[in-house]
C-alpha positions as semicolon CSV with decimal commas, in nm:
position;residue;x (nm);y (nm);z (nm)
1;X;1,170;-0,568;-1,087
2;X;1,262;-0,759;-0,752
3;X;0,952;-0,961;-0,569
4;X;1,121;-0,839;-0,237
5;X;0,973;-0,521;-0,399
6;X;0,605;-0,596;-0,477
7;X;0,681;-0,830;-0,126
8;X;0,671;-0,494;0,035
9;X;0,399;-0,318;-0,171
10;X;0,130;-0,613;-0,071
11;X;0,256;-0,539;0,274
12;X;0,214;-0,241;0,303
13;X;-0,150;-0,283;0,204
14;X;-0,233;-0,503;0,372
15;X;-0,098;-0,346;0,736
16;X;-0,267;-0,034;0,587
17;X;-0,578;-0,202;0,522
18;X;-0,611;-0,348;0,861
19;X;-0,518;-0,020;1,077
20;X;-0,821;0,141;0,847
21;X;-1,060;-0,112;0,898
22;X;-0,988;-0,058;1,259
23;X;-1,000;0,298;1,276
24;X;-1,289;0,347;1,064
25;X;-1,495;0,099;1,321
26;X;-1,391;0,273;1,589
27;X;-1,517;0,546;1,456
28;X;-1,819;0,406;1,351
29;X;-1,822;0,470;1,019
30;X;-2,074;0,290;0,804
31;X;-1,909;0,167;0,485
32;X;-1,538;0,056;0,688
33;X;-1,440;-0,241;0,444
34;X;-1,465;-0,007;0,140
35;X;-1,288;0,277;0,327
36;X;-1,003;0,048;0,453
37;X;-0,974;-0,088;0,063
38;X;-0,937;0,257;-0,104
39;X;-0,668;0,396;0,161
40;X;-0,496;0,083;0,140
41;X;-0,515;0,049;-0,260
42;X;-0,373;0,383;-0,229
43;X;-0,081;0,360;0,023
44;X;-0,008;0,026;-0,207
45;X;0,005;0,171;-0,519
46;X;0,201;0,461;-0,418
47;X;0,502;0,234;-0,227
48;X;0,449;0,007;-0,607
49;X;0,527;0,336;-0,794
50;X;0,836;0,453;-0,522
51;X;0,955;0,124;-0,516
52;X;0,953;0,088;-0,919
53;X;1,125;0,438;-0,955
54;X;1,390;0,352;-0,769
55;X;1,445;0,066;-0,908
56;X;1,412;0,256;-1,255
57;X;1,690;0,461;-1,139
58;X;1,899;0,197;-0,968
59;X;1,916;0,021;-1,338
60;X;1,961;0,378;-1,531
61;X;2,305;0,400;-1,309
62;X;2,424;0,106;-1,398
């Protein structure tokens, strides 16, 4: 697997993470570290898995 992949996963986390956090302060919401570290685990495993599957794929064509 590339590291311009996983590159992209952390990234993707990490922006995720930080539009959260902001969000859930704006909004107040008690507990916004832990929300913006779920949603952003989540958005980063989910571009991990899309980005692994297509390189799966990629590598199955070959």
């Amino acid at each position: 697997m590339s590291n311009q992949y996983v590159t992209y996963s952390i990234l993707a986390g990490l922006v995720t993470f930080v539009l959260c956090f902001i969000i859930f302060y704006a909004i107040e919401s008690p507990s916004q570290y832990i929300a913006g570290l779920i949603v952003s685990f989540l958005i980063f495993e989910i571009s991990f898995h899309h980005l692994f599957y297509k390189d799966k794929k990629k590598r199955e064509m070959m």
